[in-house]
C-alpha positions as CSV (number, residue, x, y, z in Angstrom):
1,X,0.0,0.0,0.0
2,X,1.4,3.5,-1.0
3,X,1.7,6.0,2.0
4,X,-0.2,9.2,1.5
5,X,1.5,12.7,1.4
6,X,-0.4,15.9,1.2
7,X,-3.3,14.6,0.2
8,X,-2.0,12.9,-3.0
9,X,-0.7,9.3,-2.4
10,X,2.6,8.4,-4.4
11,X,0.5,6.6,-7.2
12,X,-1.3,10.1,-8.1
13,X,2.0,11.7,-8.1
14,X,3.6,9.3,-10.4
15,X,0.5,9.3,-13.1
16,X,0.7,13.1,-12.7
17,X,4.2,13.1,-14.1
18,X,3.1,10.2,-16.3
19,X,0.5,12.0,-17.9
20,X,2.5,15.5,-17.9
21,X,5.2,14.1,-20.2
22,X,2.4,11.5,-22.8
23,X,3.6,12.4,-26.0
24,X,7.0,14.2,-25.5
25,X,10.1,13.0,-26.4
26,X,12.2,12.9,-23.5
27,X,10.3,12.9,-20.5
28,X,11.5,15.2,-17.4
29,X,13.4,12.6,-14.6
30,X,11.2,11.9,-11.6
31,X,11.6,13.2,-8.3
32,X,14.3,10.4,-5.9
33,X,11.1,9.9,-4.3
34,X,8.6,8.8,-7.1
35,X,11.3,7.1,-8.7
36,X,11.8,5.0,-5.7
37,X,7.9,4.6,-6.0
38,X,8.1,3.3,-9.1
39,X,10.4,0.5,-8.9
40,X,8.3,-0.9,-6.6
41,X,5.0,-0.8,-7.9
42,X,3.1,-2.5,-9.8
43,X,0.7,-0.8,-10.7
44,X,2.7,2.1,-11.6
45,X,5.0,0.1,-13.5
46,X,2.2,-0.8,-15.4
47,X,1.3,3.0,-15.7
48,X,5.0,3.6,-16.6
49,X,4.4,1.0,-19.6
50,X,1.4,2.1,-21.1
51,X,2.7,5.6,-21.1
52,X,5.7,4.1,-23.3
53,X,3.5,2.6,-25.3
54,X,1.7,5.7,-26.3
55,X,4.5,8.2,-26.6
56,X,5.9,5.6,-28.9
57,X,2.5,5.5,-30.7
58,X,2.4,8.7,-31.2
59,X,6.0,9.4,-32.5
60,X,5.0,6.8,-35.3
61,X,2.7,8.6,-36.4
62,X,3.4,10.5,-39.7
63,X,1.6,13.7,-40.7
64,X,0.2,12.1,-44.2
65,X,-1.6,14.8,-46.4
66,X,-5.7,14.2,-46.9
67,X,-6.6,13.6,-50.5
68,X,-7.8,16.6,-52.0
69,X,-11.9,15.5,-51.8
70,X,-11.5,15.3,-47.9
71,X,-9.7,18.5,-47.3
72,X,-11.9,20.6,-49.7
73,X,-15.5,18.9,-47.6
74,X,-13.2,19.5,-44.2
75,X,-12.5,23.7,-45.4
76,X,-16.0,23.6,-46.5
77,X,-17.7,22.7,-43.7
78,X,-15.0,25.5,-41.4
79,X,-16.3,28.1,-43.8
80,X,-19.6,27.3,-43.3
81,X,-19.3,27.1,-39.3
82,X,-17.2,30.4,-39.5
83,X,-19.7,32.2,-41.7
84,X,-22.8,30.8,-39.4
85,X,-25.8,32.3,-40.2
86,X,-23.9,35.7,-41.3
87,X,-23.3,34.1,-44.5
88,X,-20.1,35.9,-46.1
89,X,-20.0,38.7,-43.5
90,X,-17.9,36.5,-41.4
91,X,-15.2,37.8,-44.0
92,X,-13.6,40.9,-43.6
93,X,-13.0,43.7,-46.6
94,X,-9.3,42.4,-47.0
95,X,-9.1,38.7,-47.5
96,X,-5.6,36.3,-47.1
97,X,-4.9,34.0,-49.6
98,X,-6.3,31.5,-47.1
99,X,-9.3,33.2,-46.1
100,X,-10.4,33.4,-50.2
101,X,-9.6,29.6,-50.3
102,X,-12.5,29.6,-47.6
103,X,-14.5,32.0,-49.3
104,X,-13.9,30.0,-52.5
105,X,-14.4,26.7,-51.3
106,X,-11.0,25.7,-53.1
107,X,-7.6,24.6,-51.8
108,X,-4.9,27.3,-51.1
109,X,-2.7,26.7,-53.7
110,X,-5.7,26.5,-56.4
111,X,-5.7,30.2,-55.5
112,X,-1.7,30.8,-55.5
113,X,-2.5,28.8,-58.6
114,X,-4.2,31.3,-60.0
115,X,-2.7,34.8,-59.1
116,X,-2.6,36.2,-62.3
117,X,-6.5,36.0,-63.2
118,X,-7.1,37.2,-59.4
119,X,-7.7,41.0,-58.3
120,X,-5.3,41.0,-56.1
121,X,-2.3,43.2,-54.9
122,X,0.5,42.7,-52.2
123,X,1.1,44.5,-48.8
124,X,4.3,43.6,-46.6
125,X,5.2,41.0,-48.6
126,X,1.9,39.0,-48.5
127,X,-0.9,38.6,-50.9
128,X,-4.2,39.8,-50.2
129,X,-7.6,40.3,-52.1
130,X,-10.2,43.2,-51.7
131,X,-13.6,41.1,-51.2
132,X,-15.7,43.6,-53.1
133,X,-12.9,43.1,-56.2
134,X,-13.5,39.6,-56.0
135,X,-16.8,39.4,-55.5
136,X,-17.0,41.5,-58.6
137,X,-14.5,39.6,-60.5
138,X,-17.1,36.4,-59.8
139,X,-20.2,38.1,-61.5
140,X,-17.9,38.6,-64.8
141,X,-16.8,34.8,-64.6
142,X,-20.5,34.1,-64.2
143,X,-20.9,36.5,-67.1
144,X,-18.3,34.8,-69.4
145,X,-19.6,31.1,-68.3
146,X,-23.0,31.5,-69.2
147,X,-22.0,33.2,-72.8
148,X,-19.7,30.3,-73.3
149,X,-22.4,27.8,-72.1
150,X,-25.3,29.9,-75.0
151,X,-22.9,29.9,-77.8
152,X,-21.3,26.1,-77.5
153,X,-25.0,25.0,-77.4
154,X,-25.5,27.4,-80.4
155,X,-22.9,25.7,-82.4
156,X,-23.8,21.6,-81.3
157,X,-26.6,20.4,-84.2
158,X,-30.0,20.5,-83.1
159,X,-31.7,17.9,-83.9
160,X,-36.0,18.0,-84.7
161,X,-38.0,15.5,-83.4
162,X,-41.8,15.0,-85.0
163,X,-44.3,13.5,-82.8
């Protein structure tokens, strides 16, 4: 049985420091006293193990990118939670390259992509976008879609069908 001190016995103490250092590379040494704990008990031993186990777990892991499909319905579904009920007045006048991904519902980099179509222009060595520019910008892409749509419909045969 572990002896209690200040209210904690030595078991707390020992998953405290546990828990304090899950994950880390190097854990901080233990006090003489836990350490002397430790060796002889089980159950912290045990603790001690498992806490191995997961640190070890969790330096395995490798940061592996989302296929594009996921991350597009995962920035998606931020923009819409960010914009809430305010619909694009969650946006500010200015918008990051990031923040137009958002707005866009595209990846970052289709926007870096894409610069040179963009209204854009640079301050302190960062690109950013006037909303109202692109917002604008959009209504003459809708513009030049829908004439594009009319006039390669104009030019596929139509065909008459008699009842």
């Amino acid at each position: 049985m572990t002896e209690k001190k200040t209210g904690h016995s030595l078991c707390d103490k020992v998953r405290d420091r546990l828990a304090a250092n899950l994950g880390r590379g190097q854990p901080e040494a233990m006090p003489e006293e836990l350490s002397e704990h430790l060796a002889g008990c089980e159950g912290c031993q045990e603790e001690l193990r498992r806490a191995a186990k997961f640190t070890a777990a969790v330096k395995a892991l490798r940061a592996t990118p989302l296929p594009a499909s996921r991350e597009l319905r995962i920035r998606s579904a931020l923009s819409a939670e960010l914009r809430g009920a305010r619909g694009s007045e969650a946006f500010g006048p200015v918008l990051t390259a990031q923040e137009l991904a958002l707005y866009l519902q595209v990846a970052p980099e289709q926007v870096y992509g894409h610069l040179e179509e963009l209204p854009a222009f640079e301050f302190a060595g960062e690109v950013r976008f006037l909303r109202a520019s692109i917002d604008q910008w959009i209504r003459e892409r809708e513009k030049q879609f829908r004439r594009q749509t009319i006039e390669s419909s104009l030019k596929r045969p139509h065909v008459l069908r008699l009842a």
